[in-house]
N, C-alpha and C positions, 0 to 999 in steps of 0.2 A: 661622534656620529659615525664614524668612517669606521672603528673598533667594532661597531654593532654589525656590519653588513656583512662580514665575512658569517657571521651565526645565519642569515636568512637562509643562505645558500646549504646550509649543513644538513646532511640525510638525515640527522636525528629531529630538526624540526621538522622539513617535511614527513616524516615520521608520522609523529605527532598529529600534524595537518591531517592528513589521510586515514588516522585512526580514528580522531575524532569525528572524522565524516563516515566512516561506516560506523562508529555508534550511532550517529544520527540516523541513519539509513535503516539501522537497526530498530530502533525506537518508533519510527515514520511508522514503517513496517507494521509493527501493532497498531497502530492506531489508524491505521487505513482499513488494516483489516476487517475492526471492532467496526467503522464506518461503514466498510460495503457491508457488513451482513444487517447492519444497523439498516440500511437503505434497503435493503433484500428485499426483508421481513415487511418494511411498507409497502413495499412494490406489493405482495402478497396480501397486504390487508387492502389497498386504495382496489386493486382488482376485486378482488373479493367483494366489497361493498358495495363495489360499482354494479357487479354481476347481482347483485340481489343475493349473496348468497346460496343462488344456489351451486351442486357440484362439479357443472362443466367450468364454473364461472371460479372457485376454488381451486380445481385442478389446474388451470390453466394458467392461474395466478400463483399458485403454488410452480409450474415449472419455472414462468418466466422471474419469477423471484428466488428461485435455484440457482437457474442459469447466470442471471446478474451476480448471485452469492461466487458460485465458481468461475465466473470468468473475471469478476473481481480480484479476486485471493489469487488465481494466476497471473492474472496482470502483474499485483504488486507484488507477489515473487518475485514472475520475471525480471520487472523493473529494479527492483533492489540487485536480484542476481549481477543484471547488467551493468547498474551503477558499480557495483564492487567487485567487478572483472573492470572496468575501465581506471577504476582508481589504486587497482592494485598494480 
């Protein structure tokens, strides 16, 4: 037992630790992505349907499901950015 503990402490596991946590981070990444514009896209129909249809009711469902798309995708930039400046 006592043999193994001097390895926790070694740079090359934590290494390892930290790499595999920005793959994760990395992987997250896409699939939050695929999620918000996944979400967007409905935001843009449920308005849409909701307006009847017609094109104030479209436009405006069309921004607000933009907006969500890009403020999404920068969020999860950011956040990943952020995660892997702290863990770097």
């Amino acid at each position: 037992m006592n043999d193994f503990i001097p390895y926790l402490h070694s740079s090359l596991t934590l290494g390892n630790f930290f790499t595999s946590i920005n793959n994760l981070i990395a992987q997250a990444q896409v699939v939050l992505n695929a999620l918000i514009i996944f979400l967007g896209v409905v935001i843009f129909l449920i308005g849409s349907a909701r307006g009847k249809w017609t094109l104030p009711a479209i436009l405006l469902s069309a921004l607000a499901g933009g907006l969500f798309i890009w403020g999404g995708v920068a969020g999860v930039q950011w956040a990943a950015d952020s995660a892997g400046t702290t863990i770097k």
